[in-house]
C-alpha positions as CSV (number, residue, x, y, z in Angstrom):
1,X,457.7,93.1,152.8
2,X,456.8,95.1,156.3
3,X,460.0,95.4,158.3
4,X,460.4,93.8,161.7
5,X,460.5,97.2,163.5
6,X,457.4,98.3,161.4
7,X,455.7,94.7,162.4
8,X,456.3,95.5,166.4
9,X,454.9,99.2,166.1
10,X,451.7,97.6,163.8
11,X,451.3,94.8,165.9
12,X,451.4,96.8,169.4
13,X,449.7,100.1,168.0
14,X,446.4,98.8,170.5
15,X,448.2,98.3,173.5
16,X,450.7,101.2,173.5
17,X,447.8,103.6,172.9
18,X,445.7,102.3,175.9
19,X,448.7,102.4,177.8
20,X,449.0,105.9,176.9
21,X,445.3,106.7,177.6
22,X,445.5,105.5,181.3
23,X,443.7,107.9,183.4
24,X,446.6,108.2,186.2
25,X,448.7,109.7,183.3
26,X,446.6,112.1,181.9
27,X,445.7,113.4,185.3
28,X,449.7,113.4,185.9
29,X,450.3,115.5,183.1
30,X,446.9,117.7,183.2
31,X,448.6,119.1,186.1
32,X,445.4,117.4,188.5
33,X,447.7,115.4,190.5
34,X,450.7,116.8,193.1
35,X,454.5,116.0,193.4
36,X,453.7,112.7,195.5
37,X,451.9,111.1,192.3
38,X,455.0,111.9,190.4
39,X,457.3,110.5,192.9
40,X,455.7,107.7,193.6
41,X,455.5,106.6,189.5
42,X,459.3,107.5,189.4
43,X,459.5,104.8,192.3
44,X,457.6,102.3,190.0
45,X,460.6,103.2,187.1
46,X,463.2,102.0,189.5
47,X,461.9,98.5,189.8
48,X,461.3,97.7,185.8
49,X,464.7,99.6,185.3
50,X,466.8,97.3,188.1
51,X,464.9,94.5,186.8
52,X,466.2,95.5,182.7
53,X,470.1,96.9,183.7
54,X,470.9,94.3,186.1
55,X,470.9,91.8,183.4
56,X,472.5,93.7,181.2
57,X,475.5,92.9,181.4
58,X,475.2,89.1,181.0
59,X,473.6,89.6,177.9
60,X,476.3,91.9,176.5
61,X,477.6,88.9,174.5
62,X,474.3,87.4,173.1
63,X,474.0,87.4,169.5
64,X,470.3,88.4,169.7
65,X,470.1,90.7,173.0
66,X,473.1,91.7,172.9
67,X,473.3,94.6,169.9
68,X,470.4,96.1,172.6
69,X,472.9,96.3,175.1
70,X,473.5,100.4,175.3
71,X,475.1,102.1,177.8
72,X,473.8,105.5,176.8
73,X,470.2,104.1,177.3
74,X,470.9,103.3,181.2
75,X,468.5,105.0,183.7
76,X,469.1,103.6,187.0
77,X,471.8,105.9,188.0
78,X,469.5,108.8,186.5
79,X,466.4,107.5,188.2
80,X,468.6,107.0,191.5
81,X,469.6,111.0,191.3
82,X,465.5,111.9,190.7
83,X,464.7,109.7,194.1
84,X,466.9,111.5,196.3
85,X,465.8,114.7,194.6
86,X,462.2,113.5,195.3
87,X,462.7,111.7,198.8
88,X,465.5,112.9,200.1
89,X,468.7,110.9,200.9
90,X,466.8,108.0,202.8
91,X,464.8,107.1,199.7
92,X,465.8,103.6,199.5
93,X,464.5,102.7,203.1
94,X,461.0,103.6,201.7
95,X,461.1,102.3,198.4
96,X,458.3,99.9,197.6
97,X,456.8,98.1,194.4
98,X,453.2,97.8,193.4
99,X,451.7,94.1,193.0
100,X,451.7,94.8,189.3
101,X,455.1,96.7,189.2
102,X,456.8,93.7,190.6
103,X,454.6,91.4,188.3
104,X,456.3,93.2,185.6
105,X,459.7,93.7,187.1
106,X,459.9,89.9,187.8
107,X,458.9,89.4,183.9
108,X,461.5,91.4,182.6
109,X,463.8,89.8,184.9
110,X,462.1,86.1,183.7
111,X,463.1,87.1,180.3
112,X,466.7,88.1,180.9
113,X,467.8,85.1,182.5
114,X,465.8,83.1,180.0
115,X,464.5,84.7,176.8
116,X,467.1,86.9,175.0
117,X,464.3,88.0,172.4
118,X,461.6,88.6,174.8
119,X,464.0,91.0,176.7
120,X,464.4,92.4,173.3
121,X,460.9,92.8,173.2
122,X,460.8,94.9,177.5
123,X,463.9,96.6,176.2
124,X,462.6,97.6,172.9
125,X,458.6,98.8,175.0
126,X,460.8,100.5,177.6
127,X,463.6,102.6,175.8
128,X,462.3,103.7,172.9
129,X,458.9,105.0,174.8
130,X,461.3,106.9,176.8
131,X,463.2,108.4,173.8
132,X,459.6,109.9,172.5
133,X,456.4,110.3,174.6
134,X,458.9,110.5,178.2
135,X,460.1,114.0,176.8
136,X,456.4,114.9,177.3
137,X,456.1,113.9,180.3
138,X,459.7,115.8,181.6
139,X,458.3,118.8,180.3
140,X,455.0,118.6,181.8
141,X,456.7,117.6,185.1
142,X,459.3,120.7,184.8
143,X,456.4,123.2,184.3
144,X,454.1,121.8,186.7
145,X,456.5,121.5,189.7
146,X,459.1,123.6,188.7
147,X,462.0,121.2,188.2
148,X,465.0,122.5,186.9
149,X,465.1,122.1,183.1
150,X,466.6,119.1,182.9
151,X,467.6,118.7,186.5
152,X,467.3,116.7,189.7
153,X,464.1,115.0,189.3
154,X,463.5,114.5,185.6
155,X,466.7,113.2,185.1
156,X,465.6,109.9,184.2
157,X,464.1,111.7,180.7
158,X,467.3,113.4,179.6
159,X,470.0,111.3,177.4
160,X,472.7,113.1,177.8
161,X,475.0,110.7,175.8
162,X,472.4,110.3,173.0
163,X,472.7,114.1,171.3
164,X,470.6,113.3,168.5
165,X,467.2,110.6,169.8
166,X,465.5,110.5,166.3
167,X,469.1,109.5,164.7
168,X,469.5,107.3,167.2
169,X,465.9,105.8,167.2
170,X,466.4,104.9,163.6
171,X,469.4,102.5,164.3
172,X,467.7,100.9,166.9
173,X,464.9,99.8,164.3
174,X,467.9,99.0,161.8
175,X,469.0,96.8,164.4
176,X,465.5,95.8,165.5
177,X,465.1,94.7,161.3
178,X,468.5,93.1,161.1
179,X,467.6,90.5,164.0
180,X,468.8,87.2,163.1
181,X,466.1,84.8,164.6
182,X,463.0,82.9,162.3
183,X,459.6,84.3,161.7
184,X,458.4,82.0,164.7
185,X,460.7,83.7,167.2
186,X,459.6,87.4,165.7
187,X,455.9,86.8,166.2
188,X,457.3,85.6,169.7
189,X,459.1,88.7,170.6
190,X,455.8,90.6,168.9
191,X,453.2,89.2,171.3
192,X,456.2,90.1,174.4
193,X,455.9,93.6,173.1
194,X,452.0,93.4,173.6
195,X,452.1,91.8,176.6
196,X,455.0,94.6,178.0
197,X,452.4,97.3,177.1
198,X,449.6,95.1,178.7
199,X,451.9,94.9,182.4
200,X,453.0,98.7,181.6
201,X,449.2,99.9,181.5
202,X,448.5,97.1,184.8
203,X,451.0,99.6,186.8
204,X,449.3,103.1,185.4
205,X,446.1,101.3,186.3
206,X,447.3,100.7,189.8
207,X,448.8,104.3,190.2
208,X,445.6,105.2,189.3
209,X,443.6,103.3,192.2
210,X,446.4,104.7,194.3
211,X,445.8,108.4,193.5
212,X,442.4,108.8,192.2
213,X,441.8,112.6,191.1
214,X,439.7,114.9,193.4
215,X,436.5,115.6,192.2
């Protein structure tokens, strides 16, 4: 029988790699697009990441959401640190959300106060991405602007208190597979997974319109 963590990553293999194909992020990370692009999508982070950290803590205590609940995984401090690298000190008074970041943000935040296993299903789309394909995109960013390695700015890629991310990654699926809810509320929290990739692609899509590349 296919485990549950096996079942998410079948069941969302579509959306995650059209998310991955948006043309705002392979222009990112072709080098076609400058610092602003960057900064800008690292503004589009902060919203989803408020929206999943806020209600954290709440859900600390939830039999289903709350084995998720990991402070090592927190990025808002981390994305907070890349802002001011990116926009100086006053980056909050400019701070904005795209129609379709805060259609995301506000689902995320729908399923904290409401869904336990659907925020299971934003934390799971979120974190784990970061944990792989983001260390692409921190190494891209620190060759093709000349960030620090590591540093101010691409901050929100490095897990400092997760020294070993494949170990890791493997008892988040343990605990993704040990889930205690019915087969109803897994294919539930499946087609939350496909729709987080579906809002996730909605913002790349929107970047995209926002900073077309020069012919």
């Amino acid at each position: 029988m296919e485990s549950f963590s096996a079942l998410i990553r079948t069941a969302s293999h579509e959306q995650h790699r059209a998310a991955e194909a948006s043309t705002f992020l392979g222009d990112l990370l072709g080098g076609g697009l400058g610092v602003a692009a960057f900064a800008r999508y690292t503004e589009q982070l902060w919203f989803l990441y408020e929206a999943l950290e806020a209600g954290a803590g709440r859900l600390a205590s939830d039999p289903v959401a709350g084995p998720f609940v990991r402070p090592e995984l927190f990025r808002l401090a981390s994305l907070e640190r890349d802002l001011k690298h990116l926009r100086g000190p006053e980056w909050r008074s400019t701070l904005t959300a795209l129609p379709a970041t805060r259609a995301y943000a506000d689902r995320v935040r729908e399923c904290a106060a409401r869904w336990p296993g659907g925020y299971v299903a934003h934390h799971y789309t979120r974190y784990l991405g970061d944990l792989s394909g983001g260390q692409l995109i921190r190494d891209r960013a620190e060759r093709t602007w000349g960030f620090a390695k590591r540093g101010d700015g691409v901050r929100f890629y490095v897990f400092e208190r997760i020294p070993n991310p494949a170990a890791f990654k493997r008892g988040y699926r343990e605990t993704l597979d040990a889930l205690a809810v019915d087969d109803l509320e897994r294919q539930r929290i499946v087609a939350e997974c496909k729709a987080a990739f579906a809002l996730n692609a909605a913002v790349f899509g929107a970047l995209g319109e926002e900073f077309p590349l020069s012919a």
